[in-house]
C-alpha positions in Angstrom: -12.9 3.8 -13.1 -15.6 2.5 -10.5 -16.5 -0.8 -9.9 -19.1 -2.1 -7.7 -18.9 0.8 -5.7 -15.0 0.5 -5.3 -13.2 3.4 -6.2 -9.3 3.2 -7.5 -8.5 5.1 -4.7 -9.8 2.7 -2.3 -8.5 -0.7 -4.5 -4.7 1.2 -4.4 -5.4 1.3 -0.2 -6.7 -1.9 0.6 -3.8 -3.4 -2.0 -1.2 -1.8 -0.1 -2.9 -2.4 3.3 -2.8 -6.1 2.3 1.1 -6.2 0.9 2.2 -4.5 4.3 -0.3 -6.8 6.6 1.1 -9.5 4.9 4.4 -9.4 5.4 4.0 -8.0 8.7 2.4 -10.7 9.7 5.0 -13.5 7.6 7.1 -11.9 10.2 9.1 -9.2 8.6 9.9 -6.3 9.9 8.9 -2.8 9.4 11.0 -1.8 6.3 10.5 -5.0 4.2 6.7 -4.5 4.9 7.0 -1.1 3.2 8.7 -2.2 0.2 6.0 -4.4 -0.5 3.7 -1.7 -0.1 5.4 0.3 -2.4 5.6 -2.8 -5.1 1.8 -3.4 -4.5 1.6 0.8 -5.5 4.2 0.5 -8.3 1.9 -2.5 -10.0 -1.3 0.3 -10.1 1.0 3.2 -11.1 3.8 2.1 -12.8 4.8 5.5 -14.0 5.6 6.4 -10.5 9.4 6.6 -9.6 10.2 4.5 -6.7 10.9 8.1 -4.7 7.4 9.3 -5.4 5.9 5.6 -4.8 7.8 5.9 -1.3 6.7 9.2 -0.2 2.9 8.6 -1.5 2.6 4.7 0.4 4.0 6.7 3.4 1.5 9.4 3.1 -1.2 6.4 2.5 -0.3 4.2 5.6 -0.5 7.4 7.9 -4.5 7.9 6.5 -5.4 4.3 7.1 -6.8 3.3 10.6 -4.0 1.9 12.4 -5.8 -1.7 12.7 -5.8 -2.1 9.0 -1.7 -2.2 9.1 -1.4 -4.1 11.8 
């Protein structure tokens, strides 16, 4: 479904972009920045294991542009 011009691809990105950013920037460290990422994924695609959620949020943050996860 489109909205505005906002793809679900892109709203899935910028959500996990902003659950890593976030904690990165609370202070956490790498791994605990992930796992959010992959909760912020698991809340759009809760039929996704936590294994496939994982491997697909990896595969996600290596596509952004290295400023957004920062």
């Amino acid at each position: 479904m489109e909205m505005t011009g906002m793809t679900s691809y892109d709203d899935t990105m910028r959500a996990i972009a902003h659950a890593y950013r976030e904690r990165r920037e609370e202070g956490s460290s790498d791994y605990p920045a992930f796992d959010a990422a992959i909760d912020a994924y698991r809340t759009r695609h809760p039929e996704t294991n936590h294994g496939e959620a994982a491997l697909t949020v990896s595969n996600l943050l290596q596509e952004m542009p290295r400023a957004s996860c920062l």
